[in-house]
C-alpha positions as a Markdown table, in Angstrom:
| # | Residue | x | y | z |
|---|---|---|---|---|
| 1 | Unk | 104.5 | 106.7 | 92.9 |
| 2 | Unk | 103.4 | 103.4 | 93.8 |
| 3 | Unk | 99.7 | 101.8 | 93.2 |
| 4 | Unk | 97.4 | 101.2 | 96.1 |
| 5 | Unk | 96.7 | 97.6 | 95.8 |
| 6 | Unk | 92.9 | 98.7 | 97.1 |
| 7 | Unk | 93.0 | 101.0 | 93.6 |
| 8 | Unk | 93.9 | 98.1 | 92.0 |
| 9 | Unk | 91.1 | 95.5 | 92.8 |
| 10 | Unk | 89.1 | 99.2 | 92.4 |
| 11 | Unk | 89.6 | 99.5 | 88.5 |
| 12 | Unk | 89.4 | 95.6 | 87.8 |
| 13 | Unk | 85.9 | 95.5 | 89.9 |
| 14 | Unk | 84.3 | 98.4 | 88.5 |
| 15 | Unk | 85.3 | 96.9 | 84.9 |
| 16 | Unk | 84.1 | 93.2 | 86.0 |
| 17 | Unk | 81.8 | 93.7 | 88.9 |
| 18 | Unk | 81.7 | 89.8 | 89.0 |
| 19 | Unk | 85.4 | 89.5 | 89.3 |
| 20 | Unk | 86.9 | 87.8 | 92.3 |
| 21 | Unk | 90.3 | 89.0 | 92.8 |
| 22 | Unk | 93.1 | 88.1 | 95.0 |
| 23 | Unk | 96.7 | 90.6 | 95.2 |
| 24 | Unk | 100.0 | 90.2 | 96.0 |
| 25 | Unk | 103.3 | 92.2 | 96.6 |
| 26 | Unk | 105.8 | 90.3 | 94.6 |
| 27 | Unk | 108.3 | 92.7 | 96.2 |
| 28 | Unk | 107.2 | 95.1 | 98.7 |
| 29 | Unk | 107.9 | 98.3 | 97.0 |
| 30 | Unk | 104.1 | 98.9 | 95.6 |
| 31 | Unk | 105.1 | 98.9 | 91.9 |
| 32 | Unk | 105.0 | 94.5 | 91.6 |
| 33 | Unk | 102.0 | 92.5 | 92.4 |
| 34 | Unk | 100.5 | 89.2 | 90.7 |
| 35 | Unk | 96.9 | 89.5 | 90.8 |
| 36 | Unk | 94.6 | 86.2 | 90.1 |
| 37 | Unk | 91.2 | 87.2 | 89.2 |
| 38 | Unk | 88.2 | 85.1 | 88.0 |
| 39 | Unk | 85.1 | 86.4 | 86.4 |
| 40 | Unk | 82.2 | 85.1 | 84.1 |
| 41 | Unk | 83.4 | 88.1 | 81.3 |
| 42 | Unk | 86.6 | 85.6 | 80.8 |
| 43 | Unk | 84.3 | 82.8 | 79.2 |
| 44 | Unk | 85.2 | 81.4 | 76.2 |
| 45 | Unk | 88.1 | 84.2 | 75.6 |
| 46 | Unk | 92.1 | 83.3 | 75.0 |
| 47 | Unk | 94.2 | 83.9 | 78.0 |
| 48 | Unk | 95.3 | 86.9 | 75.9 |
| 49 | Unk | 92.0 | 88.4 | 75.7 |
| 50 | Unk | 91.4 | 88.1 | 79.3 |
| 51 | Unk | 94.6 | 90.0 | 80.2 |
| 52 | Unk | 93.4 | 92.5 | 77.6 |
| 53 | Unk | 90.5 | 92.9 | 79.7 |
| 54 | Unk | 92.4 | 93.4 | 83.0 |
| 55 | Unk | 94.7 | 95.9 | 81.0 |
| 56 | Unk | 91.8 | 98.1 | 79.5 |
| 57 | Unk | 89.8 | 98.0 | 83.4 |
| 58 | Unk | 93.8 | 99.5 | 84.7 |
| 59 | Unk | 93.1 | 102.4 | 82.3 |
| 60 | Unk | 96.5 | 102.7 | 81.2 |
| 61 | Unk | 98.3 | 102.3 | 84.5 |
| 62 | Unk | 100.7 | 99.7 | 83.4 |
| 63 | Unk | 104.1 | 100.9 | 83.0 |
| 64 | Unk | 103.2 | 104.0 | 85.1 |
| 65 | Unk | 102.2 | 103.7 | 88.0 |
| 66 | Unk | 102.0 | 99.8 | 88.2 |
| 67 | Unk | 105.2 | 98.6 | 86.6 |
| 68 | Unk | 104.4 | 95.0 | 86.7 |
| 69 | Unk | 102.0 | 92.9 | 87.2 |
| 70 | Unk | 101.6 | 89.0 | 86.8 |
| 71 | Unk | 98.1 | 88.0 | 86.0 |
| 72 | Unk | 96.1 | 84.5 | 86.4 |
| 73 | Unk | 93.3 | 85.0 | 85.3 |
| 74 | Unk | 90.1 | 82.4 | 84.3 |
| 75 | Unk | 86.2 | 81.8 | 84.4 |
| 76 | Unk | 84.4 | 80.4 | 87.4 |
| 77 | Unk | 84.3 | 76.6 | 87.3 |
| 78 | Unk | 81.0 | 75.1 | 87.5 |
């Protein structure tokens, strides 16, 4: 079953409740979506650890009921 793009933005919120993020269909059949999200929790991590971060908020999801998901993500600029 496909993943409500509202569940999505959900999970990463209530994990980074700074986080600004943006999603898209990358295909229209609710399982694809790049999602670009930028939050202060991103500081001074690798681009690994921030997707680590969005991965842990999706609480396993990935590979479920989200099959794919692109991710941009990066700290506010000042």
């Amino acid at each position: 079953m496909p993943m409500d793009p509202g569940e999505i933005e959900r999970l990463i919120k209530e994990a980074l409740p700074d986080a600004q993020v943006a999603l898209e269909a990358l295909v229209g059949d609710g399982d694809h979506w790049s999602a670009t999200v930028v939050s202060e929790a991103f500081e001074g991590k690798t681009r690994v650890q921030q997707h680590q971060l969005i991965y842990q908020a999706l609480q396993g999801r990935m590979g479920g009921e989200l099959h794919a998901l692109a991710l941009q993500t990066s700290a506010p600029e000042s």
